[in-house]
Structures are given as structure tokens and as C-alpha cells.
MARROMI-136883 format. One record per atom (N, C-alpha, C): x, y, z; residue number from 1; atom name. Coordinates in pm, 1 decimal. Example, Ala and Ser with C-alpha at 12.3 -4.5 7.8 and 13.67 -1.06 7.14 Angstrom:
2
+----------+----------+----------+-----+------+
|       px |       py |       pz | seq | atom |
+----------+----------+----------+-----+------+
|   1319.0 |   -569.0 |    780.0 |   1 |    N |
|   1230.0 |   -450.0 |    780.0 |   1 |   CA |
|   1320.0 |   -330.0 |    780.0 |   1 |    C |
|   1285.0 |   -225.0 |    708.0 |   2 |    N |
|   1367.0 |   -106.0 |    714.0 |   2 |   CA |
|   1290.0 |      3.0 |    787.0 |   2 |    C |
+----------+----------+----------+-----+------+
END
This chain:
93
+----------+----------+----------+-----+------+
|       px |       py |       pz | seq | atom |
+----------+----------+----------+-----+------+
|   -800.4 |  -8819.4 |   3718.9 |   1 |    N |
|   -872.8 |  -8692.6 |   3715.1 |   1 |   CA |
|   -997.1 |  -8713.0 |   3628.3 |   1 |    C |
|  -1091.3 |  -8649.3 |   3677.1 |   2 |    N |
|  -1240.6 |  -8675.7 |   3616.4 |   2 |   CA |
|  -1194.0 |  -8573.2 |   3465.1 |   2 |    C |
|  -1318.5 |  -8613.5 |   3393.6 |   3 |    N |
|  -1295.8 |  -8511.1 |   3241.7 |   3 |   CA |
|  -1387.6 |  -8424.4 |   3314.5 |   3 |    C |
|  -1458.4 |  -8386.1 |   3367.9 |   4 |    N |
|  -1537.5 |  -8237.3 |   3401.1 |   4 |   CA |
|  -1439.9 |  -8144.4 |   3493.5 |   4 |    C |
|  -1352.4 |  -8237.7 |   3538.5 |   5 |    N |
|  -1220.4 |  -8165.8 |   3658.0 |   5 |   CA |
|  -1112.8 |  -8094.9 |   3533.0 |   5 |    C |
|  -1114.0 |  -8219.7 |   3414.1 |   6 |    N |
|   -996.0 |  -8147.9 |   3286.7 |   6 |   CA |
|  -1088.6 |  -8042.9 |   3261.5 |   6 |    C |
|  -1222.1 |  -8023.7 |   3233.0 |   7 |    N |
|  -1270.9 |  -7955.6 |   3146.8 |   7 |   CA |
|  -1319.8 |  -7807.4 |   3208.8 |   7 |    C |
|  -1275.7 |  -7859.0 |   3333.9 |   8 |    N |
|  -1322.7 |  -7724.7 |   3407.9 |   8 |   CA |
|  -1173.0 |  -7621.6 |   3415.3 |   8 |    C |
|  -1065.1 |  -7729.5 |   3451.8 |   9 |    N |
|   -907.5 |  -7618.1 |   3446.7 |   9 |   CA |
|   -918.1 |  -7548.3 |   3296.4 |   9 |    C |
|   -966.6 |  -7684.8 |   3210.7 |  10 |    N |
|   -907.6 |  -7633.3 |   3035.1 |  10 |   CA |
|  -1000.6 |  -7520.4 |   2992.2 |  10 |    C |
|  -1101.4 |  -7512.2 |   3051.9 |  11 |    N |
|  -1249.9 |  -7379.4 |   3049.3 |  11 |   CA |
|  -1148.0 |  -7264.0 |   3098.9 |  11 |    C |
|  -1056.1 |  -7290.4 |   3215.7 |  12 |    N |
|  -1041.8 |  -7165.0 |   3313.1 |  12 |   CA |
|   -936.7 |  -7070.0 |   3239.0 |  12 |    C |
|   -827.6 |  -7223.1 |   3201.1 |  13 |    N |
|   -708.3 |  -7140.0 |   3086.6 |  13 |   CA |
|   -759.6 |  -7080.9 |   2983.3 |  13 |    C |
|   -862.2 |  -7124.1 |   2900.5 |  14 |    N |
|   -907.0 |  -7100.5 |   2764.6 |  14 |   CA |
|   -919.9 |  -6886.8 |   2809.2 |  14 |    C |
|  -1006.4 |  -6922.4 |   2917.0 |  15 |    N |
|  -1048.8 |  -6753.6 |   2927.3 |  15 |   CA |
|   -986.9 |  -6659.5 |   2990.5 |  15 |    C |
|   -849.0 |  -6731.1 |   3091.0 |  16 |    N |
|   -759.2 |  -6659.0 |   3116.5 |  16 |   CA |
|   -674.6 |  -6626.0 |   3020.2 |  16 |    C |
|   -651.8 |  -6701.9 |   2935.0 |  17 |    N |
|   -563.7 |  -6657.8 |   2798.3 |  17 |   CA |
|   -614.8 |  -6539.3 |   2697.6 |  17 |    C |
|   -770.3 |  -6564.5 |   2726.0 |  18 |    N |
|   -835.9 |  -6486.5 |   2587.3 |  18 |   CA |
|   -853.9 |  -6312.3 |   2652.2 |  18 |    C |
|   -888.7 |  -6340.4 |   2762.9 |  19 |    N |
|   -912.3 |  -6242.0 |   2860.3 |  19 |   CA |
|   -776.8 |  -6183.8 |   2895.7 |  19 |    C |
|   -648.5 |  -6239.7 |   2863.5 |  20 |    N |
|   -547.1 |  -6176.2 |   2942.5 |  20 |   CA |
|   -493.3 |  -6028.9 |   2825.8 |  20 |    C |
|   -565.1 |  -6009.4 |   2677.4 |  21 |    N |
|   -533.0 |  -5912.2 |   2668.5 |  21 |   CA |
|   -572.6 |  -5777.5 |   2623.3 |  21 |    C |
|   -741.1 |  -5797.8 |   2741.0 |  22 |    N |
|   -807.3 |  -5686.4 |   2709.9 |  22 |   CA |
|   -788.3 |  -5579.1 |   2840.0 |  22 |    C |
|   -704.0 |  -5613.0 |   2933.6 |  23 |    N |
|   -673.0 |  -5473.6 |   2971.8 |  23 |   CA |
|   -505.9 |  -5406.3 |   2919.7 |  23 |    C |
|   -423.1 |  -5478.2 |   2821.4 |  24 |    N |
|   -350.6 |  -5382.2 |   2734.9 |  24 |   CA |
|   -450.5 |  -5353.9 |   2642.3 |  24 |    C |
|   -557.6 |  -5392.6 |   2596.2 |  25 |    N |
|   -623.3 |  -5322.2 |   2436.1 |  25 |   CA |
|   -703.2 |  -5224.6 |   2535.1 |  25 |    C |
|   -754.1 |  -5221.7 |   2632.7 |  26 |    N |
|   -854.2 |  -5092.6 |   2671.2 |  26 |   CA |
|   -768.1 |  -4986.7 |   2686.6 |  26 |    C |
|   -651.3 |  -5041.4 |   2737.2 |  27 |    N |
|   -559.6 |  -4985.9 |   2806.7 |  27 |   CA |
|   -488.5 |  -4833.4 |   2687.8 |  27 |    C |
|   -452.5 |  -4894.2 |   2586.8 |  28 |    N |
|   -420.2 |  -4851.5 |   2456.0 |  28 |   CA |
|   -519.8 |  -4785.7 |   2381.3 |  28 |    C |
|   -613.5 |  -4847.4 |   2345.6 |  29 |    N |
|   -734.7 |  -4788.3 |   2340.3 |  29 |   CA |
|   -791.0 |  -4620.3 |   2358.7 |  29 |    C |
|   -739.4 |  -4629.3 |   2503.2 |  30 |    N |
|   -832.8 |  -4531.0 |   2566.5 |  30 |   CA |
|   -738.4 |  -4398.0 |   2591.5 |  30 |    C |
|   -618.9 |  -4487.0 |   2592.4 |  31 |    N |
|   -464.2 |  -4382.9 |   2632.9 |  31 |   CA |
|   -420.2 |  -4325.5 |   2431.1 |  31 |    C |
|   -438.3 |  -4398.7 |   2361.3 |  32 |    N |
|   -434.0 |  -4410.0 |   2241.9 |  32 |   CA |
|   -284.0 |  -4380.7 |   2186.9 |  32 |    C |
|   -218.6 |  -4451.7 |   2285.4 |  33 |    N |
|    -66.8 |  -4469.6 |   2294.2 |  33 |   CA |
|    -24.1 |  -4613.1 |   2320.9 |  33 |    C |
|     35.4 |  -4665.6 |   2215.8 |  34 |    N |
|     96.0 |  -4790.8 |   2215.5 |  34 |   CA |
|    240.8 |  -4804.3 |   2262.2 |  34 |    C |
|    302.9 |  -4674.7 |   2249.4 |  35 |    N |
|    474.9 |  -4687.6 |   2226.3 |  35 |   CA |
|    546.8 |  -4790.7 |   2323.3 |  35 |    C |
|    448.7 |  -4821.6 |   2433.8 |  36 |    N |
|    541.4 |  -4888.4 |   2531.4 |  36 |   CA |
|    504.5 |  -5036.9 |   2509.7 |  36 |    C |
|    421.4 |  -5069.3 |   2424.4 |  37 |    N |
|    423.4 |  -5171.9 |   2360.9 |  37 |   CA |
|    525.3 |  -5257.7 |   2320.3 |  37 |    C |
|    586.3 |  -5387.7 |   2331.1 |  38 |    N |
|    664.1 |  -5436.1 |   2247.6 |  38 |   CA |
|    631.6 |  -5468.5 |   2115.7 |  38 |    C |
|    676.2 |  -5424.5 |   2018.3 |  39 |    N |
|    586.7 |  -5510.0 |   1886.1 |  39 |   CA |
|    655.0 |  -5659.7 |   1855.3 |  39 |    C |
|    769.1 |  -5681.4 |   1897.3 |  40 |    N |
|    810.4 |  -5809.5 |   1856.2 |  40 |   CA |
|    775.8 |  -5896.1 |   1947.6 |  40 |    C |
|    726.7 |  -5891.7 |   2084.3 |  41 |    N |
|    634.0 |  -5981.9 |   2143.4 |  41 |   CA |
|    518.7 |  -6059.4 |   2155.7 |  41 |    C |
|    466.7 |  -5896.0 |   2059.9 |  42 |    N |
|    313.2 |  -5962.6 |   2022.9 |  42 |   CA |
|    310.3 |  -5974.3 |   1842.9 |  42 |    C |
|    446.2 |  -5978.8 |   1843.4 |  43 |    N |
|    384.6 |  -6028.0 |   1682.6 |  43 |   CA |
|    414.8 |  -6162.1 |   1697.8 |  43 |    C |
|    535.5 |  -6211.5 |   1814.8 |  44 |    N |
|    563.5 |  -6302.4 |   1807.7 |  44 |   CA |
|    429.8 |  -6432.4 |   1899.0 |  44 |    C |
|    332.3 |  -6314.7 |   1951.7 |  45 |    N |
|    222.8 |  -6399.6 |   2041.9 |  45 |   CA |
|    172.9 |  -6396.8 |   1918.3 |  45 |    C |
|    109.1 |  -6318.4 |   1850.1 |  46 |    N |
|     -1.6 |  -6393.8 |   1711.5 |  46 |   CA |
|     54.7 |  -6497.9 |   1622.6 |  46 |    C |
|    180.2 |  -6485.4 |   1613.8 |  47 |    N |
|    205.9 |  -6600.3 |   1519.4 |  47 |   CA |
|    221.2 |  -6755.4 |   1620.4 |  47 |    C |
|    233.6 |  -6722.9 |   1723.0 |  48 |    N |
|    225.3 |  -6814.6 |   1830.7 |  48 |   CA |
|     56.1 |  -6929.2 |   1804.5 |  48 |    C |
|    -42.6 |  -6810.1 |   1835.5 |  49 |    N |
|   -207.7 |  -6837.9 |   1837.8 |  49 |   CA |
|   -212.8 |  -6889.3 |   1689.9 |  49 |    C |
|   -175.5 |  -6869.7 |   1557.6 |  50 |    N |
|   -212.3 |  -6871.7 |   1429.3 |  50 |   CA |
|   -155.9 |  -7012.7 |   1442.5 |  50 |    C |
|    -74.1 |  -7043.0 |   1494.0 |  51 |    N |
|     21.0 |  -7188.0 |   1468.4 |  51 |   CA |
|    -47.0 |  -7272.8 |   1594.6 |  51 |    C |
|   -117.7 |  -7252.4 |   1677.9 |  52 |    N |
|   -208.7 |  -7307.8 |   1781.8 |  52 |   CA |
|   -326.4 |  -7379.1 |   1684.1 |  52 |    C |
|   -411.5 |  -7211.1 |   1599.5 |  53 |    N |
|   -557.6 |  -7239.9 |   1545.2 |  53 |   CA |
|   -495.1 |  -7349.2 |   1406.8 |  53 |    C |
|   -398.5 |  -7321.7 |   1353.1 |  54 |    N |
|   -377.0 |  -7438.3 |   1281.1 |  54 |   CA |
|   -340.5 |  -7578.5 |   1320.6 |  54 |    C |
|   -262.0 |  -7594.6 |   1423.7 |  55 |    N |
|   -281.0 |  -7759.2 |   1518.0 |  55 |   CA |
|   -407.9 |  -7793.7 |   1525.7 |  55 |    C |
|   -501.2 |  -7709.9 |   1590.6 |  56 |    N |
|   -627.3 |  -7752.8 |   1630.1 |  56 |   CA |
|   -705.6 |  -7823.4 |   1528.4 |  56 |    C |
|   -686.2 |  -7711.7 |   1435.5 |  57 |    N |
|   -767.7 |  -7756.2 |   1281.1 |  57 |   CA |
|   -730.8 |  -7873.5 |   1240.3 |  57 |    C |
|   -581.6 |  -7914.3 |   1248.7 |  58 |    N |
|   -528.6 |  -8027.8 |   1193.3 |  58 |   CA |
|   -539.8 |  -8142.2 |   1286.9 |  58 |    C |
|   -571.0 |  -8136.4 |   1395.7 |  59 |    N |
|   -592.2 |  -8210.4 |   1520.7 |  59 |   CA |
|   -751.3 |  -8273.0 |   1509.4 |  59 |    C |
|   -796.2 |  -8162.9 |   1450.7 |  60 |    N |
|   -990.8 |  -8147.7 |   1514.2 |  60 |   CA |
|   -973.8 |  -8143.3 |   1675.2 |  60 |    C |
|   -897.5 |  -8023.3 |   1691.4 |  61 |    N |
|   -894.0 |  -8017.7 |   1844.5 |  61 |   CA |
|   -973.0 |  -7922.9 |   1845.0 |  61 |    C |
|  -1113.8 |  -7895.0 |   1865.6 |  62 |    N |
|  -1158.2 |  -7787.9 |   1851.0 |  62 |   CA |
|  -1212.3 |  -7711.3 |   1947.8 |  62 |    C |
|  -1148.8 |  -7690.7 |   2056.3 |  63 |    N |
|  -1098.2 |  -7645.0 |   2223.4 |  63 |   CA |
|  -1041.3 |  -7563.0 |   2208.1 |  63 |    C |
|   -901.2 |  -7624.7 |   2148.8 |  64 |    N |
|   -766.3 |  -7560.6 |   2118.1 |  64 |   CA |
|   -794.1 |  -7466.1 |   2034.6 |  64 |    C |
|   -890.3 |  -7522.1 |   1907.3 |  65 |    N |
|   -904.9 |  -7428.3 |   1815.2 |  65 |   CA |
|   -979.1 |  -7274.6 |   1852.9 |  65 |    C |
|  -1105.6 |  -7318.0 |   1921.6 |  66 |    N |
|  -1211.7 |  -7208.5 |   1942.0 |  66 |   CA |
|  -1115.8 |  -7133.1 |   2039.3 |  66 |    C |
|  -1080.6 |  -7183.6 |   2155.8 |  67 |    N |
|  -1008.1 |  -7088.3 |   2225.5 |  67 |   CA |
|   -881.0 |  -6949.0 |   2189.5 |  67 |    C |
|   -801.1 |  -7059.0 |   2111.1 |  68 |    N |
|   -679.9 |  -6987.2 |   2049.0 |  68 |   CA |
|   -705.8 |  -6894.9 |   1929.1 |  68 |    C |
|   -834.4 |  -6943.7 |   1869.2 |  69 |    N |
|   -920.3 |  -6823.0 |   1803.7 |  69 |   CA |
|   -921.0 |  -6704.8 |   1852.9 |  69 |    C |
|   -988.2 |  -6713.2 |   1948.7 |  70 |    N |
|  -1023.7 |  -6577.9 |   2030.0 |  70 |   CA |
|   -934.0 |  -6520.7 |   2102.1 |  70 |    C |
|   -805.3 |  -6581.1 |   2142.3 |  71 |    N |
|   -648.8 |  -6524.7 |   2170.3 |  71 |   CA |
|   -612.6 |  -6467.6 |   2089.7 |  71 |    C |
|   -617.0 |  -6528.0 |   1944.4 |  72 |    N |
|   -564.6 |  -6480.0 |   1844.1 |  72 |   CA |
|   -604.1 |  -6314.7 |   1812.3 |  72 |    C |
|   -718.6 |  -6328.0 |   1834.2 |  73 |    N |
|   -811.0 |  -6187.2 |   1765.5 |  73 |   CA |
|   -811.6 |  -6094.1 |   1862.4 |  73 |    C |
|   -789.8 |  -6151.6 |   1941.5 |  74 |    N |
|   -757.8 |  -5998.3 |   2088.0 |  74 |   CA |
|   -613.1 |  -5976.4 |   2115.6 |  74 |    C |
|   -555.7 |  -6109.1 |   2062.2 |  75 |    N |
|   -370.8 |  -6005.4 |   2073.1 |  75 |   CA |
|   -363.4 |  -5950.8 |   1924.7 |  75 |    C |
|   -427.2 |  -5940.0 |   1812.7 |  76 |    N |
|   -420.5 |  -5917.3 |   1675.4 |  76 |   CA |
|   -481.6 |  -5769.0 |   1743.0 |  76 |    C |
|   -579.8 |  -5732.4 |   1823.6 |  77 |    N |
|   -587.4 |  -5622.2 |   1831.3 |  77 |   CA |
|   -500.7 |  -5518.5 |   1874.5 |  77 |    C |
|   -462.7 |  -5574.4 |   1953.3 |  78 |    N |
|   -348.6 |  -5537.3 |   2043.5 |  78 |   CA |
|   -210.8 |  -5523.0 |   1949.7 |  78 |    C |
|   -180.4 |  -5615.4 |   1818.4 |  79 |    N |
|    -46.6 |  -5538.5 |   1789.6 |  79 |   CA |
|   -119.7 |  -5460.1 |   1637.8 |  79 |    C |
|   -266.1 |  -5448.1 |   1614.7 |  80 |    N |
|   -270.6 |  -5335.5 |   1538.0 |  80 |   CA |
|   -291.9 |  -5202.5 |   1562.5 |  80 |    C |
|   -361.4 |  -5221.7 |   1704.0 |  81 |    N |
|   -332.1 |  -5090.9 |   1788.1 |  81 |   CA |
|   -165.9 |  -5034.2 |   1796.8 |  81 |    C |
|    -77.5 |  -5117.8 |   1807.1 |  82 |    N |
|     23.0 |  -5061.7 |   1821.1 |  82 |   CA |
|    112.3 |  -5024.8 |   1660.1 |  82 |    C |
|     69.9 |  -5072.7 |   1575.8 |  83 |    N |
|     99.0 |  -4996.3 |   1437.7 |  83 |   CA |
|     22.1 |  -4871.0 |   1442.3 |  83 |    C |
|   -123.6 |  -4892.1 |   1480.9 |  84 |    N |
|   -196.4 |  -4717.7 |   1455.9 |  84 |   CA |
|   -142.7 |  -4693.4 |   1571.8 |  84 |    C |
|    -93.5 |  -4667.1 |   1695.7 |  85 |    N |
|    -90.4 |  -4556.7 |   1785.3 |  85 |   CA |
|     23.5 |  -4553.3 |   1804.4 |  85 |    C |
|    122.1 |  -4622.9 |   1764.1 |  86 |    N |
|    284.0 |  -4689.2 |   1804.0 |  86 |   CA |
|    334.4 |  -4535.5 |   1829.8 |  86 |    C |
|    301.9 |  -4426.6 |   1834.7 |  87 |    N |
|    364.4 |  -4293.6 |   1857.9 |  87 |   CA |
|    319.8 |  -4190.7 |   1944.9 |  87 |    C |
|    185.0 |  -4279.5 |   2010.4 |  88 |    N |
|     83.6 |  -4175.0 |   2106.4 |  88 |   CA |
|      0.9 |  -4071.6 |   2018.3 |  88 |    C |
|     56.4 |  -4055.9 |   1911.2 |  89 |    N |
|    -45.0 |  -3943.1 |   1832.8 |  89 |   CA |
|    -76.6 |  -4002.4 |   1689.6 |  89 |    C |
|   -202.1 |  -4065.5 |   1734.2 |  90 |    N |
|   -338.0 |  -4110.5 |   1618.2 |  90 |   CA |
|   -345.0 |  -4040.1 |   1482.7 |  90 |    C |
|   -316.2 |  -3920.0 |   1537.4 |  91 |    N |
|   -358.1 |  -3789.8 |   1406.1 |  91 |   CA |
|   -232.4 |  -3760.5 |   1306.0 |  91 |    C |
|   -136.4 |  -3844.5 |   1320.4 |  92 |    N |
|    -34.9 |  -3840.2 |   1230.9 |  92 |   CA |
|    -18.9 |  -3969.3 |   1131.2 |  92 |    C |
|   -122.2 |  -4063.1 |   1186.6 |  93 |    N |
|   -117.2 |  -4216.1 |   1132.1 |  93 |   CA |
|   -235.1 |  -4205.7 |   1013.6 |  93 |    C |
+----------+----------+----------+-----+------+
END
């Protein structure tokens, strides 16, 4: 396999991953109801990404790193949305 053939799948995952969780954050967002959220899924996806961006770092994989960065910070949105809205009503938090 050519490296522009790796670099084109490893481009495609990087932004399907980073991208896969901005329609739960708009989603939440906009509904400003988390409850159907799991929280132990996505706490268990950020600590997932945090233990990724630290391989990378320790790797100098910095693919792994930049990518799983930006996973990190869009499922981090996603389970702090669900501490503030975890009840559908904002105005009690």
C-alpha cells in the first residue's frame, strides 16, 4: 500500500472520529437535554482519547496526537453538556 493510500484512509478516520460527535453536541445543545445521554460511555470515551493524546505524545505520533486531540475536545463537550443539561432543565443547574 502506497503511504498517500495510508494517509488518505488515516485522514478519513481522523475526521470521521472527530466529526462523529457533533451531531450528539448540536443535538444536546439545541434540545438542551442530555438525560438520554450515557455518562459512563462518554466518560469512558474521554478517558479513552486522553490515553490516545498521551501515546501519541510519548510515541511523537503526532497524527494520533492532533487527531485524538480534537476527539478528545468534542466528546469532552459532549459529557459536559451532559453534567449541565443531564435533566433537560438548564435553569436548575
Amino acid at each position: 500500500m502506497s503511504d498517500l493510500t495510508a494517509n488518505i484512509v488515516g485522514t478519513a478516520a481522523a475526521v470521521c472520529s472527530i466529526t462523529s460527535f457533533a451531531p450528539q453536541a448540536l443535538k444536546i445543545w439545541k434540545e438542551r437535554d442530555a438525560s438520554s445521554v450515557s455518562l459512563k460511555t462518554y466518560s469512558l470515551t474521554v478517558t479513552c482519547f486522553i490515553l490516545w493524546v498521551v501515546y501519541g505524545v510519548m510515541t511523537r505520533a503526532w497524527p494520533v496526537t492532533v487527531s485524538n486531540s480534537f476527539a478528545l475536545v468534542m466528546a469532552a463537550c459532549v459529557l459536559i453538556m451532559k453534567w449541565r443539561f443531564r435533566d433537560g432543565d438548564p435553569d436548575e443547574h
